[in-house]
C-alpha positions in Angstrom: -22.4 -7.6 19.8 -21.2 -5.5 22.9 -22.8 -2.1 21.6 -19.3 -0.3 23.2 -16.6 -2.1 21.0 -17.2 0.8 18.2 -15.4 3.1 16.5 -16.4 6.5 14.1 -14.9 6.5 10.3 -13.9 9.5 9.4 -13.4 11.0 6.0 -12.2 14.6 4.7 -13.4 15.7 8.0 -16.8 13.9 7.8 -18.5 11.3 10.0 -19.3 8.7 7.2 -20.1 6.0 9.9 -19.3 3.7 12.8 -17.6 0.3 12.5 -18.2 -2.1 15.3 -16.2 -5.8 16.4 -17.1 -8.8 18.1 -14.0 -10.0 19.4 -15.6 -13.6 20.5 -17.0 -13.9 16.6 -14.6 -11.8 14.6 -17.2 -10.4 12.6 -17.8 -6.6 12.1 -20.2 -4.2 11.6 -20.5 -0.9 9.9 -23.3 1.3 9.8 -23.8 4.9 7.7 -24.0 8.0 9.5 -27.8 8.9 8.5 -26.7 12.7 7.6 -24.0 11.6 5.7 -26.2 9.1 3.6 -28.9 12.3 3.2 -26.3 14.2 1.7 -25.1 12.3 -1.4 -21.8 13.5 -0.9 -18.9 11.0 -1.7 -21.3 8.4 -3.0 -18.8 6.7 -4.8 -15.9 6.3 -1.6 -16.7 2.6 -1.4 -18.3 1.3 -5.0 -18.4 -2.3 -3.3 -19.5 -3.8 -0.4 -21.3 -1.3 1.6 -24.9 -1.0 1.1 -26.7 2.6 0.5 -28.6 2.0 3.5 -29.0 3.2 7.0 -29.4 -0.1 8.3 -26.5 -1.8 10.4 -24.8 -4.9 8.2 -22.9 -6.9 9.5 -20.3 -8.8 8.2 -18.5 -12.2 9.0 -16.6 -13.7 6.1 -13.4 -12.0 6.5 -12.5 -13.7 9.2 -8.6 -14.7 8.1 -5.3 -13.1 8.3 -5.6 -10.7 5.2 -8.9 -8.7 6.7 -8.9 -9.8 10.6 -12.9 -9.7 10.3 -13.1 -6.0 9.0 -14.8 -5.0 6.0 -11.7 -5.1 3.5 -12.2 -1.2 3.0 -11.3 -0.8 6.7 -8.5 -3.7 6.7 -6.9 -1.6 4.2 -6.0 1.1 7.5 -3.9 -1.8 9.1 -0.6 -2.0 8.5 0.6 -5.4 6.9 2.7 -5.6 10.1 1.2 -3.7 13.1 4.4 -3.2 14.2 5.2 0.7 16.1 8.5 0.4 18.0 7.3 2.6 21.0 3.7 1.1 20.8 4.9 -2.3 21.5 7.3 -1.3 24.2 4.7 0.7 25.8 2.5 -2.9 25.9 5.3 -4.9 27.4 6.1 -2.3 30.2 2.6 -2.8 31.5 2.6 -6.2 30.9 0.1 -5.9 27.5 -0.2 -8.7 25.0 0.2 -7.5 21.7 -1.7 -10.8 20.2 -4.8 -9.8 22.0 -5.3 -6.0 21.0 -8.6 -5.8 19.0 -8.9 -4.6 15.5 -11.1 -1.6 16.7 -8.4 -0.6 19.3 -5.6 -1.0 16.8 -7.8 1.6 14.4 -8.5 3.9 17.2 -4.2 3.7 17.5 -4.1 4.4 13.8 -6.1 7.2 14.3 -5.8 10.2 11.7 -2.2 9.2 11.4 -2.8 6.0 8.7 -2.2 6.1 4.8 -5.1 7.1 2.1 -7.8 9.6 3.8 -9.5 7.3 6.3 -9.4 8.5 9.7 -10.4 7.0 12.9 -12.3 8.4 16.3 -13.1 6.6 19.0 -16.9 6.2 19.6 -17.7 5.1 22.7 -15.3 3.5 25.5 -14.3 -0.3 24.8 -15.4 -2.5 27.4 -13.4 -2.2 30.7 -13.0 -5.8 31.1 -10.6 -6.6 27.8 -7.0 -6.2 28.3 -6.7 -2.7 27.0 -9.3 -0.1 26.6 -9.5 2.9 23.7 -8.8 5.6 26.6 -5.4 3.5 27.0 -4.6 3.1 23.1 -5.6 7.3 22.6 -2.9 7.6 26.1 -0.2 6.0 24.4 -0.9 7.7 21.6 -0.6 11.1 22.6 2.9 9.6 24.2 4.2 8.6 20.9 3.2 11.7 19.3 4.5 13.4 22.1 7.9 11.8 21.0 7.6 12.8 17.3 6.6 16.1 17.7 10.0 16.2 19.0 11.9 13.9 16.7 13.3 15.6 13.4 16.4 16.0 11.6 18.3 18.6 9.6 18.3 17.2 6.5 17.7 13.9 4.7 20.5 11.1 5.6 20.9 8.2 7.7 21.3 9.3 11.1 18.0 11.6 10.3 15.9 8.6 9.2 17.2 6.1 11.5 16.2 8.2 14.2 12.6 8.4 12.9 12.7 4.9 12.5 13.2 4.2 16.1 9.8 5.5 16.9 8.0 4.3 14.3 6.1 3.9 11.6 2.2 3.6 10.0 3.5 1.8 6.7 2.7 -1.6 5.9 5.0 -4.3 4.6 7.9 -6.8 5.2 10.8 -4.5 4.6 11.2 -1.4 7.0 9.8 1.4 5.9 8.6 4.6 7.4 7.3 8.0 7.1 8.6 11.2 6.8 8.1 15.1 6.0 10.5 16.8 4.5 9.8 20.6 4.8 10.4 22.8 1.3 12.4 25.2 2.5 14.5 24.7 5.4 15.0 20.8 4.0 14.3 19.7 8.1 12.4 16.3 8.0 9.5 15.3 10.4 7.9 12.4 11.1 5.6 11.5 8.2 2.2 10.7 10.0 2.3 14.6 12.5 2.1 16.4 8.8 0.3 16.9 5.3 0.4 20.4 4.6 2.0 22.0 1.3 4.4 23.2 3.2 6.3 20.0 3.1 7.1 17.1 0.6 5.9 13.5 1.8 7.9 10.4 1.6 7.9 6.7 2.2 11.3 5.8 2.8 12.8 1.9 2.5 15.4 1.8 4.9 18.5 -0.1 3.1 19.3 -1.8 6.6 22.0 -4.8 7.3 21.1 -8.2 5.8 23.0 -11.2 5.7 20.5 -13.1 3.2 21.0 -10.1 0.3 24.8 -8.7 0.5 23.3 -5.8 -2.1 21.1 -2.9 -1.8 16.9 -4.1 -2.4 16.4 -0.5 -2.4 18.8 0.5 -5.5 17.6 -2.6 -7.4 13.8 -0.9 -6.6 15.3 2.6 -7.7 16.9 1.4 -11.0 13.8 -0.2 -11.7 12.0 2.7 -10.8 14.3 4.7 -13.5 13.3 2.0 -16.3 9.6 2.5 -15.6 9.5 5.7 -16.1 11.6 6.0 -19.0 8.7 3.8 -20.6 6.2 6.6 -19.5 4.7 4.4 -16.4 3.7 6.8 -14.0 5.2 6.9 -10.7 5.6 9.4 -8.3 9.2 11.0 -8.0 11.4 8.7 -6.2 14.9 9.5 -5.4 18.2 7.6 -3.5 19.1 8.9 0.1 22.8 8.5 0.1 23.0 6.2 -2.8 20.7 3.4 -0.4 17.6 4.4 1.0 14.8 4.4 -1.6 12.1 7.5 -1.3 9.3 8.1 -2.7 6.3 10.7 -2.4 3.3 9.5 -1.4 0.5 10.0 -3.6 -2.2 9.6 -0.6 -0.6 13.3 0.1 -1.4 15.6 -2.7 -1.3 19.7 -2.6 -1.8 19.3 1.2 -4.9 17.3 0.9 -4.8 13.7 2.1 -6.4 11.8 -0.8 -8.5 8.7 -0.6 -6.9 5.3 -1.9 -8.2 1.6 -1.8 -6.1 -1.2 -2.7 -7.7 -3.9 -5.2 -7.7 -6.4 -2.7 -9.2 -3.7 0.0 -12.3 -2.5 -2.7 -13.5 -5.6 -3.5 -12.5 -8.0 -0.6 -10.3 -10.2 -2.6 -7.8 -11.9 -0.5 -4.5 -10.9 -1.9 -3.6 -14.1 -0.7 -6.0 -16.3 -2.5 -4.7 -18.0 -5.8 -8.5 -18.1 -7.0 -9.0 -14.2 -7.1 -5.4 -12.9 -8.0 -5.4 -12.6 -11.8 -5.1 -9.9 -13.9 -7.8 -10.3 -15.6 -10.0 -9.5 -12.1 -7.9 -6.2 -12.1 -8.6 -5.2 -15.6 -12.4 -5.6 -15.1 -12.3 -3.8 -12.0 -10.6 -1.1 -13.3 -12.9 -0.9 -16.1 -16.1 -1.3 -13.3 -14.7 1.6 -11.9 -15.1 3.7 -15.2 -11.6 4.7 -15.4 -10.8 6.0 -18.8 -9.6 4.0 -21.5 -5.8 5.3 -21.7 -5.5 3.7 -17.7 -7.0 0.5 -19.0 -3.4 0.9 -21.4 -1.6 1.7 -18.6 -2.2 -1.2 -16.5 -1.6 -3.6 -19.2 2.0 -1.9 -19.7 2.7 -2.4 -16.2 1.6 -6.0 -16.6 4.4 -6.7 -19.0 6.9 -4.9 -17.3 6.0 -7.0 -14.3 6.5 -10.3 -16.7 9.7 -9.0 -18.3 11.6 -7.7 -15.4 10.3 -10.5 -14.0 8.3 -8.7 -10.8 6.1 -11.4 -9.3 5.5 -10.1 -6.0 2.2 -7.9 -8.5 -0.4 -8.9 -5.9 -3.9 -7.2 -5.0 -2.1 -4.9 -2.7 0.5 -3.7 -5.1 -2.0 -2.3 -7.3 -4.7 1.1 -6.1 -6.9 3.6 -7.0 -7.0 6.9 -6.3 -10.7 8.5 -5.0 -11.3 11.9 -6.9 -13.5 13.9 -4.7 -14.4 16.4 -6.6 -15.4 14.6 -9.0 -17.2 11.3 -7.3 -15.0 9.5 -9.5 -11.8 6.6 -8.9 -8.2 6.4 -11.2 -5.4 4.1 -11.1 -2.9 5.1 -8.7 0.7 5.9 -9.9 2.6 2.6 -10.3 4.8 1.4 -7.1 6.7 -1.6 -5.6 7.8 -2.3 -9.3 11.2 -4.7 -8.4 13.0 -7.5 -8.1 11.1 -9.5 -5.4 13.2 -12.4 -4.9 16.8 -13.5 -4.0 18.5 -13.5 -7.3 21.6 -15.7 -5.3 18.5 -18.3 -3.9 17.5 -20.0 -7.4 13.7 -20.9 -7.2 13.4 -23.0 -10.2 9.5 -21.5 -11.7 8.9 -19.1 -9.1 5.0 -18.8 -9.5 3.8 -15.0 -10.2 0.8 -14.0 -7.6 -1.1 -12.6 -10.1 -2.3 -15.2 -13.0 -2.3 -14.5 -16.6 -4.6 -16.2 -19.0 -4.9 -18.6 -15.6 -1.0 -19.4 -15.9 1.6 -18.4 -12.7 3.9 -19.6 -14.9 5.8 -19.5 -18.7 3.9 -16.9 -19.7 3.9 -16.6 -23.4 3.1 -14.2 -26.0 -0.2 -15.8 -26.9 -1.0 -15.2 -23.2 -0.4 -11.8 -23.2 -2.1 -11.3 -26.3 -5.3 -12.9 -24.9 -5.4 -10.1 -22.2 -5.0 -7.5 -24.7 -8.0 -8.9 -26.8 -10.2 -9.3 -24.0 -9.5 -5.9 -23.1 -9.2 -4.0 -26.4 -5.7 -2.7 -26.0 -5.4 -2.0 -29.6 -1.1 -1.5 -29.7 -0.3 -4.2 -27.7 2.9 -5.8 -29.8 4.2 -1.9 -29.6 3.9 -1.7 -25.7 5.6 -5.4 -25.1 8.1 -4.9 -27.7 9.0 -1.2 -25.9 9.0 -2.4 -22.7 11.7 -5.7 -23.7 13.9 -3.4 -25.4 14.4 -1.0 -22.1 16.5 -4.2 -21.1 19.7 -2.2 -21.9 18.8 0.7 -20.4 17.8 -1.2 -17.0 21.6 -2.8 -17.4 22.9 0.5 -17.6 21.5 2.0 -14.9 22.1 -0.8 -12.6 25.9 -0.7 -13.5 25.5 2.9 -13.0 24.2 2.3 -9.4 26.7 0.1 -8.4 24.5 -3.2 -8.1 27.2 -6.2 -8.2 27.6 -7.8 -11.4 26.6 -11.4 -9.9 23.3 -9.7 -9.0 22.7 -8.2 -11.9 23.5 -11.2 -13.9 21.5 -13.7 -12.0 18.5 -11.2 -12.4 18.8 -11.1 -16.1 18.8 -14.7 -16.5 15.0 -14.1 -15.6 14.1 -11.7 -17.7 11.3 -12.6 -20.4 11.4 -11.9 -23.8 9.2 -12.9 -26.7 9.2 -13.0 -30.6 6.8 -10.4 -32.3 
């Protein structure tokens, strides 16, 4: 491995390590600062995968599209879509490929600007003869921040957050989203990634943008089922409509102006969200319960299970679901519930749309004896109470979605899918 292609891993302002590539294998490698290790501090930030030791490991089965050859702790920094508006224009006025930026280079980009706590410094200068080298990616950076330290708006609406939009984002995901900062007490909002004092409120924003294929608003079907989930005492962080269209919510990564630590399931363990084999519930309740949380989250997680079947959520994969890293404590809890929605096209009938998270091994007709089984293995001792509460917040979900203006026709064809059982 070219000993310059590396990169420092930061953490609540300490080295924990370096991560190296090689681009010709797509393997990685990560090695433990030695202080850091003496210390004993933060034992518990990665429970899997890394080894206590000082030694180098290497690593070179995550070589696909979910992990890009990165220890899945580390994949977790990259956004689903690496996409920065001003980042890739800056690459096609000097004649960049995109396709052939390295992972390390697209970290050192990320910098201390990603989600969760993870933060990224470059080590030592990347090879000169690649087509882009960390000293350009930390240039362009300091461009684009240039930009969004003057980008801001007066108050939260459209014009304001389209504005961010157009230089970019950190979040991950299919649908455009970005971050911003809204400040407590003059209301002006800031790009999301400059900022995470107290002084401000921190928000991922869905953008409710112009789309042919859905002639409604994804992000007030996401809000009203937002409002039902909470009514059934699923935690979520507060979430609110920007003019009745643009779904925000504040971040939990951003807590009492601390950045806080999160791994996704798929990004702890190394389970390919993609990957059928792995994606089951019943891989996320035993993680969860390797992870010692306590036994009312075990609860939790099941009730979000069966909202998930009943409102008939089956976009619930490995990235949809995270835990929260408790510093003080050395010690990991379920993250506050998000992405709970309608994935599909309720005007596009999929006849058996398969969930991406099996149930008793079945994607599909799930039925009460399946449910049960989970409950059993996993000694959730009310578990009728918790499905039957969650089926009968099917009125209130119709009422708030007639409330928010969702179209009848949507609202019907999403009900057709709803789940209910027989207790």
């Amino acid at each position: 491995m070219a000993t310059n292609d590396i990169i420092s891993l930061y953490c609540f302002d300490e080295e924990i390590g370096k991560i190296g590539f090689d681009e010709d294998r797509n393997t990685s490698t990560f090695q433990y600062h030695p202080d850091h290790l003496k210390s004993g501090k933060y034992s518990n930030l990665f429970p899997f995968i890394f080894k206590k030791t000082p030694a180098a490991q290497l690593f070179n089965k995550y070589n696909n599209e979910s992990f890009r050859g990165l220890p899945p702790m580390i994949a977790d920094s990259l956004p689903d879509v690496f996409g920065n508006i001003i980042f890739k224009a800056w690459l096609e006025a000097n004649h960049k490929d995109f396709e052939k930026i390295s992972v390390i280079e697209q970290l050192a980009y990320v910098a201390n600007r990603g989600m969760g706590a993870l933060e990224y410094r470059p080590g030592k200068k990347i090879k000169k003869n690649v087509s882009i080298n960390l000293d350009e990616i930390t240039e362009v950076l300091s461009q684009v921040l240039e930009q969004k330290h003057h980008t801001s708006g007066a108050q939260l609406d459209s014009a304001a957050l389209l504005n961010v939009f157009k230089i970019g984002t950190s979040a991950g995901g299919a649908r455009p989203k970005i971050l911003i900062s809204q400040h407590k007490e003059t209301g002006k909002i800031i790009p999301g990634d400059l900022e995470y004092s107290a002084e401000y409120n921190h928000y991922l924003v869905k953008l409710s943008l112009p789309d042919q294929e859905h002639p409604y608003s994804r992000e007030t079907v996401e809000y009203c089922y937002y409002l039902t989930a909470i009514e059934l005492g699923i935690e979520m962080m507060p979430s609110r409509l920007i003019e009745g269209k643009h779904f925000a919510t504040m971040r939990f990564d951003r807590q009492n102006g601390k950045k806080k630590h999160i791994l996704t399931a798929s990004g702890m363990t190394g389970w390919d969200f993609k990957d059928p084999e792995v994606s089951s519930y019943e891989n996320l309740f035993e993680l969860a319960l390797n992870l010692k949380v306590a036994p009312r989250q075990i609860d939790e997680l099941f009730k979000r299970m069966i909202f998930n079947v009943i409102f008939f959520n089956v976009d619930d994969h490995l990235k949809n679901h995270s835990f929260i890293y408790e510093e003080q404590d050395n010690e990991w809890r379920l993250s506050p519930a998000y992405d709970l929605t309608y994935a599909l096209n309720p005007l596009i009938r999929i006849l058996k749309a398969s969930r991406a998270m099996s149930i008793n091994g079945k994607r599909k007709e799930i039925n009460l004896e399946d449910l049960l089984t989970i409950a059993d293995k996993f000694t959730i001792k009310k578990a009728k109470q918790i499905i039957e509460s969650v089926q009968n917040a099917i009125p209130s979900w119709l009422e708030h979605a007639l409330a928010l203006g969702i179209p009848e026709k949507i609202i019907s064809e999403m009900q057709k899918d709803f789940i209910t059982f027989k207790l």
